[in-house]
C-alpha atoms as an extended CHARMM CRD file, in Angstrom:
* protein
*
        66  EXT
         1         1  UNK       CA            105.9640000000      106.1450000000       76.9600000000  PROA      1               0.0000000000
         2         2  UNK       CA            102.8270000000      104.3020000000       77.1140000000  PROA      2               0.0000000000
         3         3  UNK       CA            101.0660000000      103.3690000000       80.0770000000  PROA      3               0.0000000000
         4         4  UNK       CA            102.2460000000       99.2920000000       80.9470000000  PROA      4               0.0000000000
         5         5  UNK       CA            105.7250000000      100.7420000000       80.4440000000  PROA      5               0.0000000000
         6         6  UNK       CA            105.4070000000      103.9720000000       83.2320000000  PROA      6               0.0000000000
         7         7  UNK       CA            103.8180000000      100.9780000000       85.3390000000  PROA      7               0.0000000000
         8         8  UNK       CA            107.0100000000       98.7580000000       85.2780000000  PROA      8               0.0000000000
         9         9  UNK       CA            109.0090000000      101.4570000000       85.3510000000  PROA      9               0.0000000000
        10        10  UNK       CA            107.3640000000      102.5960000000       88.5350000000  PROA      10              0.0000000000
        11        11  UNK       CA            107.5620000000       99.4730000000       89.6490000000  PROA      11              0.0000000000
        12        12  UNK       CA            110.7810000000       98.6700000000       89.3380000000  PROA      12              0.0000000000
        13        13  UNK       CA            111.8050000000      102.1980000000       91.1980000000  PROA      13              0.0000000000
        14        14  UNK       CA            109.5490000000      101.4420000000       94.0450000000  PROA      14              0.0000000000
        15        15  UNK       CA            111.1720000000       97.5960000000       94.5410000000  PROA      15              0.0000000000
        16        16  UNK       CA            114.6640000000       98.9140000000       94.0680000000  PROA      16              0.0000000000
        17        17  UNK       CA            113.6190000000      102.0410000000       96.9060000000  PROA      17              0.0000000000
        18        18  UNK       CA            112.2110000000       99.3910000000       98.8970000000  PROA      18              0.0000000000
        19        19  UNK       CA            115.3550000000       97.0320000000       99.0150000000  PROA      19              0.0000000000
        20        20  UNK       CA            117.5450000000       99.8340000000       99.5140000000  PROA      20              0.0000000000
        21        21  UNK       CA            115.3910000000      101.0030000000      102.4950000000  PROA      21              0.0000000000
        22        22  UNK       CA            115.6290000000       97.1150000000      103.9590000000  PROA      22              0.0000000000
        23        23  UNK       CA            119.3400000000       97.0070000000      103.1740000000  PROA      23              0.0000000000
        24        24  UNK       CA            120.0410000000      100.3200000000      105.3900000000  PROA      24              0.0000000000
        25        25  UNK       CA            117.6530000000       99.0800000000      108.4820000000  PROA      25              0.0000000000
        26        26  UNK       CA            119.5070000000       95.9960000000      108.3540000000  PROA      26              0.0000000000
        27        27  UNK       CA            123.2050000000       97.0140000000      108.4830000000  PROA      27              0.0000000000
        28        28  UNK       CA            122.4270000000       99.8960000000      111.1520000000  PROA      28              0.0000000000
        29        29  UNK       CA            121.6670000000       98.7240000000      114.2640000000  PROA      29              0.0000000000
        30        30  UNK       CA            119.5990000000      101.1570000000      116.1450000000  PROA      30              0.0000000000
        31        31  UNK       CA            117.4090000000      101.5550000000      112.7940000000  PROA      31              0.0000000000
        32        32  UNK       CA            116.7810000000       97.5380000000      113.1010000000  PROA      32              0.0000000000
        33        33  UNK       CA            116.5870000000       97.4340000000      116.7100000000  PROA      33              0.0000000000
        34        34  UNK       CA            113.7260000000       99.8380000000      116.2280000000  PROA      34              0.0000000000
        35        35  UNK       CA            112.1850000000       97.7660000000      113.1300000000  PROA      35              0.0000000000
        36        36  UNK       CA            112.3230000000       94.5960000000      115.5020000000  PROA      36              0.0000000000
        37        37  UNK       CA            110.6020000000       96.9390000000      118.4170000000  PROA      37              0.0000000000
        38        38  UNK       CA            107.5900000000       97.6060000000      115.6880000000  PROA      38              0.0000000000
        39        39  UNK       CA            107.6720000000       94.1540000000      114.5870000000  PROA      39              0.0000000000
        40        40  UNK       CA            106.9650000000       92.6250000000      118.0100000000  PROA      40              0.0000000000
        41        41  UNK       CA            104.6020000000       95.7670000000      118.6640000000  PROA      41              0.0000000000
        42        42  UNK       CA            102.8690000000       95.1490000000      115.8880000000  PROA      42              0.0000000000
        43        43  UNK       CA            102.4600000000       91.6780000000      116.6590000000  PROA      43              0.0000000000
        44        44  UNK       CA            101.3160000000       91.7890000000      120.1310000000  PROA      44              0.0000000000
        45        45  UNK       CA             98.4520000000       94.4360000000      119.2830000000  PROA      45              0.0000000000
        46        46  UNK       CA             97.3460000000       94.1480000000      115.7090000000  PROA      46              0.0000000000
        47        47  UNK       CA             97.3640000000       90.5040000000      115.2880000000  PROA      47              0.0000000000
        48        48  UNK       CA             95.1800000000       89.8220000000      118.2760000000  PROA      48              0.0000000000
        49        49  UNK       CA             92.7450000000       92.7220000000      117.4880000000  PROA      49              0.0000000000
        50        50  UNK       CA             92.5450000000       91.3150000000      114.1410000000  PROA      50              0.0000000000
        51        51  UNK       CA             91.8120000000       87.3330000000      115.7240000000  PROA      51              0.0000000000
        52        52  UNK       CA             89.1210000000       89.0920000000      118.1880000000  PROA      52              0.0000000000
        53        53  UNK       CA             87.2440000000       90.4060000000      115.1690000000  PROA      53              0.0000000000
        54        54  UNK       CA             87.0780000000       87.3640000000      113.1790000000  PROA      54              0.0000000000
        55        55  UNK       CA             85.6400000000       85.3740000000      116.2470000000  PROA      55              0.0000000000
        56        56  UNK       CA             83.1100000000       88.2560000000      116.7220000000  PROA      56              0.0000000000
        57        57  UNK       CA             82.3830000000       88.0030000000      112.9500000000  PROA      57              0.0000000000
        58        58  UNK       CA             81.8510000000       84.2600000000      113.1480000000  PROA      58              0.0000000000
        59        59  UNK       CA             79.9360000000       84.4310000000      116.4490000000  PROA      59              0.0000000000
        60        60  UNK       CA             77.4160000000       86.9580000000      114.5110000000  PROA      60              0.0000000000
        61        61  UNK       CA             77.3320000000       84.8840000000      111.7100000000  PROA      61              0.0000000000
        62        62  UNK       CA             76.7810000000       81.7960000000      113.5910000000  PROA      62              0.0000000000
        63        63  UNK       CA             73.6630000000       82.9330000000      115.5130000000  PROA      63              0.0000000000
        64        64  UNK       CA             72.1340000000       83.9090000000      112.1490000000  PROA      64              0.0000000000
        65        65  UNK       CA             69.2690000000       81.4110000000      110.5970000000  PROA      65              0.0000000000
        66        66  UNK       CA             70.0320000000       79.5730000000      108.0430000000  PROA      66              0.0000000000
């Protein structure tokens, strides 16, 4: 097996675990009511934490000479 065909066949494992893994958490739900939970956790912390760094990035950047 050479090594572009262990890639797509990794590949195609990992997609076809993945939508198996989406499929379950989507028809069971307590396992999506806990994936929405994340999702809106996730959302209220990481996004802003991620804005605040840009604007501290730009703000340091801004002050810099030219």
């Amino acid at each position: 097996m050479t090594r572009s065909t262990a890639h797509s066949v990794a590949n195609v494992v990992l997609i076809t675990a993945g939508v198996a893994a989406a499929y379950v958490v989507i028809t069971t739900p307590p396992l999506r009511r806990l994936a929405v939970t994340g999702l809106r956790w996730w959302l209220g912390v990481a996004v802003p934490a991620y804005v605040m760094a840009e604007v501290r990035d730009a703000w340091e950047q801004s002050a810099r000479p030219a």
